[in-house]
N, C-alpha and C positions, 0 to 999 in steps of 0.2 A: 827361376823355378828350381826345387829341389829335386825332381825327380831323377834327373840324369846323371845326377850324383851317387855316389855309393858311402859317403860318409856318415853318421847320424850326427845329430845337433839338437845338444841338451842345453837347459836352462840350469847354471848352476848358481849366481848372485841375482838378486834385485835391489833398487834403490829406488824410493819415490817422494814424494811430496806434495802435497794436492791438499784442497780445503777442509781435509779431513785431517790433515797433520803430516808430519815428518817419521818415516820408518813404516817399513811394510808390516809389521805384526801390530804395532800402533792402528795403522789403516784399517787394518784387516777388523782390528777388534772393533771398534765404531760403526763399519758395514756392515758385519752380522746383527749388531745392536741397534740396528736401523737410525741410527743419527746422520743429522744433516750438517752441509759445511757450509752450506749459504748462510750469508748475512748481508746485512743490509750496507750499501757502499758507504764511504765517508763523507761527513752532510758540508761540503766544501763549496766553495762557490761556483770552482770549476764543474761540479758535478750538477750542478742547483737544477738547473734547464733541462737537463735529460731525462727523457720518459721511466728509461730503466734507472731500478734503487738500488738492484740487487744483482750480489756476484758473488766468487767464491775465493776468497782469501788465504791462502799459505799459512797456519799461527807461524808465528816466528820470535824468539826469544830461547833462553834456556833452559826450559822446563822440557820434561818429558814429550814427546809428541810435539815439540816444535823445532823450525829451524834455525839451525844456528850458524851463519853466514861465516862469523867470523871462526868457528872453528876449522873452516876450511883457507878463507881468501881473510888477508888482514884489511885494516882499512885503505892503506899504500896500497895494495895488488887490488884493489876492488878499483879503485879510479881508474884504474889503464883498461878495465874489462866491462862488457854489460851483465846487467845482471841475470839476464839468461845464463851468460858463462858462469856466473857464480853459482847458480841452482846448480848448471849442470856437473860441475863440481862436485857439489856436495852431495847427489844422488847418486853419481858413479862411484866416490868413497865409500858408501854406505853399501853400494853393490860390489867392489871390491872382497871388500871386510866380508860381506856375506860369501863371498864365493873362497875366499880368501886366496886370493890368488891377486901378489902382489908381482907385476915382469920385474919391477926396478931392482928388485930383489933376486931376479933369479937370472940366469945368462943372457946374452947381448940374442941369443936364437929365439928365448922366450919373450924378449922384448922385441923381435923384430917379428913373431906370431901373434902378436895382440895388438890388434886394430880398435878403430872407433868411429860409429855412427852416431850422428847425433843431428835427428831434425830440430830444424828451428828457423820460423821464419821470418822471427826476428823484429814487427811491428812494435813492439813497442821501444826498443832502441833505438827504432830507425825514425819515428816519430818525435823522443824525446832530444835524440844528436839535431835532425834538421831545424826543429823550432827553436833549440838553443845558440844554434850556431847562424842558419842562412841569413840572419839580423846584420850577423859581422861581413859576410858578403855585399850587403843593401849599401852600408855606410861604408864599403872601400877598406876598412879595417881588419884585412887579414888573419894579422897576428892576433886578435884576439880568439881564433878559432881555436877550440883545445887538439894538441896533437894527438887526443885519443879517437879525433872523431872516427877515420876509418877500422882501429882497431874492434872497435865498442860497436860501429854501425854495420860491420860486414857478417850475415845470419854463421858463415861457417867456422869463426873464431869460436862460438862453443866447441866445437868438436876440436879443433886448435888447437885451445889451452887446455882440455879432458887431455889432450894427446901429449903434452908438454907437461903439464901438472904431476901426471902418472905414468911418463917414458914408455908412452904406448907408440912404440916406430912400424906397425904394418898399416893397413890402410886408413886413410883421415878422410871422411868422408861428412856430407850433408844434405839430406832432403829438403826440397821444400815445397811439397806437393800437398799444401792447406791442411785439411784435420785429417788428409789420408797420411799425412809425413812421416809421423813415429812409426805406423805399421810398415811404410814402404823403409824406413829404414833398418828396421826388424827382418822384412822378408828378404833383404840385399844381402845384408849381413849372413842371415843363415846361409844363404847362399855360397857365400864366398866361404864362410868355415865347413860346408860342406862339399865345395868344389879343388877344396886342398890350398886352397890359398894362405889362410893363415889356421891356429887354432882354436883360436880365441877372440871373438869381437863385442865389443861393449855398446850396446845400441840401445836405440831409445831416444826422445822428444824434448821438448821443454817448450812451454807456451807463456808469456806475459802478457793480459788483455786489459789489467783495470788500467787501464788508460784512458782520457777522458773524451777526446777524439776518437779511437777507436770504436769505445762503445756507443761514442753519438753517431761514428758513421755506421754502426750493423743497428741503430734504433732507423735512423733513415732509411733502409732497405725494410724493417719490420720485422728482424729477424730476433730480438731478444724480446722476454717474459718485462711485462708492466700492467699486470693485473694481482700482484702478490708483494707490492714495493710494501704493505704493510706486515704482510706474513712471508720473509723472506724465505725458511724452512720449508715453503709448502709451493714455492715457483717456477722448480723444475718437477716436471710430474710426466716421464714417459710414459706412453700407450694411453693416458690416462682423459675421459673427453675434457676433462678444463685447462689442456694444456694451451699454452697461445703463445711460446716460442723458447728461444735456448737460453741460460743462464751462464755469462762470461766469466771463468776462472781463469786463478794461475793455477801450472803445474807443469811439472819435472816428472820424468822416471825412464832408467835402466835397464837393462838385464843384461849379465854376463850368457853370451851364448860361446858356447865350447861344445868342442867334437867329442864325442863320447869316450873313445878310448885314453884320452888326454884325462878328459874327466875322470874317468876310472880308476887310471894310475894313478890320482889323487887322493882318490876314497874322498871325496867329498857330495855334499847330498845335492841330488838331482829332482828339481820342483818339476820338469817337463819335459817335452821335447818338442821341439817344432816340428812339426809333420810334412805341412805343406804350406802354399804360399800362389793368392790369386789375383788377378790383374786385369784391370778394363778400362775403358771409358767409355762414358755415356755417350758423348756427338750428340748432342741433345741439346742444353741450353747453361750459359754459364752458372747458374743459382740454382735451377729447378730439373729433378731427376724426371726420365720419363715414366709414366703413370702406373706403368706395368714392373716398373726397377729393372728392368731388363739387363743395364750396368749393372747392378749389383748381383743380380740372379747369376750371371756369366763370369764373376769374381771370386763367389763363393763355387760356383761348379769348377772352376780351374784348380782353388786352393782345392778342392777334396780330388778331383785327376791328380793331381802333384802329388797328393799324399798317398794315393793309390787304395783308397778307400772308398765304398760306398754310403750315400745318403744314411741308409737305414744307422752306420757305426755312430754317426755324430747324434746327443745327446742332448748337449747345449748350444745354443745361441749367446754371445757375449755382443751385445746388437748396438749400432751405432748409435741408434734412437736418440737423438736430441733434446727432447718433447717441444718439438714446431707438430702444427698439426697437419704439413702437408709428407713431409719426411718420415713420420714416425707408421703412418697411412700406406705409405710406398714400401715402408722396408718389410714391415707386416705381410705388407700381399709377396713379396719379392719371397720372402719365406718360406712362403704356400708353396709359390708356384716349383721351387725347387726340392719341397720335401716331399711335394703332395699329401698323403696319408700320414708318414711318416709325421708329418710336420707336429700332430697331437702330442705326440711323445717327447718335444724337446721343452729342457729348459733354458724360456727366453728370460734375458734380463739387461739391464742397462743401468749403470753405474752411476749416470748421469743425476739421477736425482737426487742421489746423496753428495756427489761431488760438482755438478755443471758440467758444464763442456770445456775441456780444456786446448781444444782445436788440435794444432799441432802436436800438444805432449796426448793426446789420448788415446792412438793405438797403443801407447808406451805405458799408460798410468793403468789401461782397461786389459791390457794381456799382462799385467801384474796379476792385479784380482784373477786374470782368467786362470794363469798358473797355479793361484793361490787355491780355487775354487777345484781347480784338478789333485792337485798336492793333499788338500783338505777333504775332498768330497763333498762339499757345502756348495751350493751357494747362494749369495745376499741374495736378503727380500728386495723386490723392485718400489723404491719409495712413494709416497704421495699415490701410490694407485688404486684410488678412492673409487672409479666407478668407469668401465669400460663398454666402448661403445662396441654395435652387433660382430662388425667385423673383426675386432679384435677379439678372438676365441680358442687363440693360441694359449698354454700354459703358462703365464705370466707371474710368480707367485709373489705375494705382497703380503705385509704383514709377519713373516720371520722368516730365518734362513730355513733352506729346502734341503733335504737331506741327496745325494747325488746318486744315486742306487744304479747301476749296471748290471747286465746278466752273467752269470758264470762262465768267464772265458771272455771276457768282452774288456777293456778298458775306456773309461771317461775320453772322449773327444771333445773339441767344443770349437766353431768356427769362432773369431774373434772378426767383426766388421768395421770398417773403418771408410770414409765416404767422403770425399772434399769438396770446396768449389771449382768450377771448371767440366763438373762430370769426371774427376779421377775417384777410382773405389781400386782398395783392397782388402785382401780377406787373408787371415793366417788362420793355420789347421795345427792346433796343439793339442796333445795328446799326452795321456798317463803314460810314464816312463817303463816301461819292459822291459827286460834284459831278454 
């Protein structure tokens, strides 16, 4: 938690990458413009038998808005690495360059104050090493196993080679606490740059799911959308009554967090601040939150204690919302029950419809937009949200960006929600920068 701290902790770089493209101002511009990054998977044989079509794809090539692997990792350095590490590579360069605050450049002190979080939980690495390799086990044939397996197969070598890549020497750290991982490595991080540990930590997710096992195994639980495999664009659809479960992406994303007076010294621009930072779990049931969100109700009241703020300051909702119809139902009420009245006055919204779910990297891709959206004063329409049912009668705005209007004297707050399997929730409390 931040509160016991006395340091502040600003956002000064971002880096991302998601269905929507490469580069935050790229992003940004596609979400206010209500475009979608779904598409329909690729018509392969492996893919042929599974329910779900559709998922959320990275462009990747050299054109504007996409990504470009090898200007980071060459083809030699990509085979000793997965390609988690290579995203995550390229989204921290990208959040560097934005913050621009480079340690390898600057003294052995400022390389030993710049840390790195980096959730990642690593399934599809860890899918594609064993199936490649336990074959060589079966037949007794050792040697044919590649000596990258455990490099490539272990989740916390993202953060590893971010740390090695960019002679980042204070903490190396990794989450791996399902689609809550990016926010809990967000909320750790602040922490530690607000507890005087280091002054600078690079945090943030990366998720890889088109995987063709993975998504046959979350079609087996009923957890992904397969009633839009023909209108891929229109499959994630939060709050929205046709929704009938989540849409599997990749994505990456960063953010440089720095102590404020570090940042200061620099004159460099400041998109946020992390406020606070909330913590629960449900005890409840491994997949299914209780009915009331009560885990989450108690995740979001801790991030707004931490930040030493009351219900009434926060404005916006940046909401985990999947579009599953049992989750999106829960968080809704979970909203109520913590804002009461209040709750009229926020703007909710969830990212997901234009991008999917990016599990792991999504507290990292969704508190991008969330800064972006405080930095800006906007934020994105909620997509595909065609037609809502009674209970959802919260402000939800669809159809174009919402202008962010606060009262005089007041700054934009906006809880960011983040929700996994197991019953783990976290909640970060980010806030317009004040001096």
């Amino acid at each position: 938690m931040l509160s016991q701290l006395q340091r502040r902790v600003v956002v000064t770089g971002m880096g991302i990458a998601c269905p929507l493209g490469y580069g935050v101002r790229h992003v940004w511009e596609k979400l206010l413009a209500g475009e979608s990054g779904i598409t329909n998977l690729p018509q392969t044989d492996e893919y042929k038998n599974i329910p779900c079509k559709v998922a959320g794809m990275v462009p990747m090539g050299t054109e504007k808005g996409q990504l470009n692997i090898e200007e980071f990792v060459s083809p030699t350095e990509a085979r000793t690495m997965s390609n988690e590490t290579a995203y995550s590579i390229a989204v921290t360069g990208q959040a560097l360059k934005d913050a621009n605050w480079w340690p390898h450049l600057q003294t052995e002190e400022d390389r030993f104050q710049t840390g790195v979080n980096i959730a990642n939980i690593g399934c599809d690495s860890f899918v594609n090493m064993v199936l490649n390799n336990y074959k060589h086990v079966k037949t007794g044939d050792i040697r044919k196993i590649t000596p990258y397996f455990m490099p490539v197969l272990l989740p916390n070598l993202a953060a590893g080679n971010v740390s090695i890549y960019f002679k980042l020497q204070g903490p190396n750290l990794c989450v791996g606490s399902a689609c809550a991982a990016a926010s809990h490595s967000i909320g750790d991080s602040a922490s530690l740059v607000s507890r005087g540990v280091v002054d600078v930590m690079v945090a943030g997710g990366v998720e890889l799911l088109l995987n063709p096992l993975l998504i046959a195994g979350f079609c087996r639980v009923k957890a992904l959308c397969t009633k839009f495999n023909n209108e891929p664009e229109k499959a994630s659809r939060p709050f929205d009554s046709k929704r009938s479960g989540f849409v599997p992406s990749n994505g990456a994303a960063v953010l440089v967090l720095e102590e404020l007076e570090h940042a200061k010294e620099r004159g460099i621009n400041i998109y946020a601040e992390i406020l606070g930072y909330g913590m629960s779990g449900d005890a409840h049931h491994i997949t299914s939150p209780p009915k009331d969100g009560n885990g989450a109700q108690r995740a979001m009241k801790a991030a707004m204690k931490d930040a030493g703020i009351q219900p009434e300051d926060v404005t916006h909702i940046n909401a985990h919302a999947t579009s599953t119809r049992v989750g999106d139902r829960i968080e809704n009420e979970a909203i109520k029950q913590v804002f009461k009245d209040h709750a009229q006055n926020l703007i909710v919204y969830s990212a997901k419809g234009a991008i999917g779910h990016t599990q792991g990297a999504a507290g990292a891709v969704e508190s991008v937009i969330t800064a972006m959206s405080i930095s800006k004063g906007v934020v994105p329409p909620n997509l595909n949200l065609e037609e809502k049912e009674a209970e959802f009668d919260l402000n939800y705005p669809a159809g174009g960006p919402s202008q962010w209007i606060v009262g005089e004297g007041k700054r934009r707050i906006a809880l960011n929600n983040s929700y996994g399997l197991g019953g783990t929730n976290s909640v970060l409390c980010i806030g317009e920068f004040v001096s």
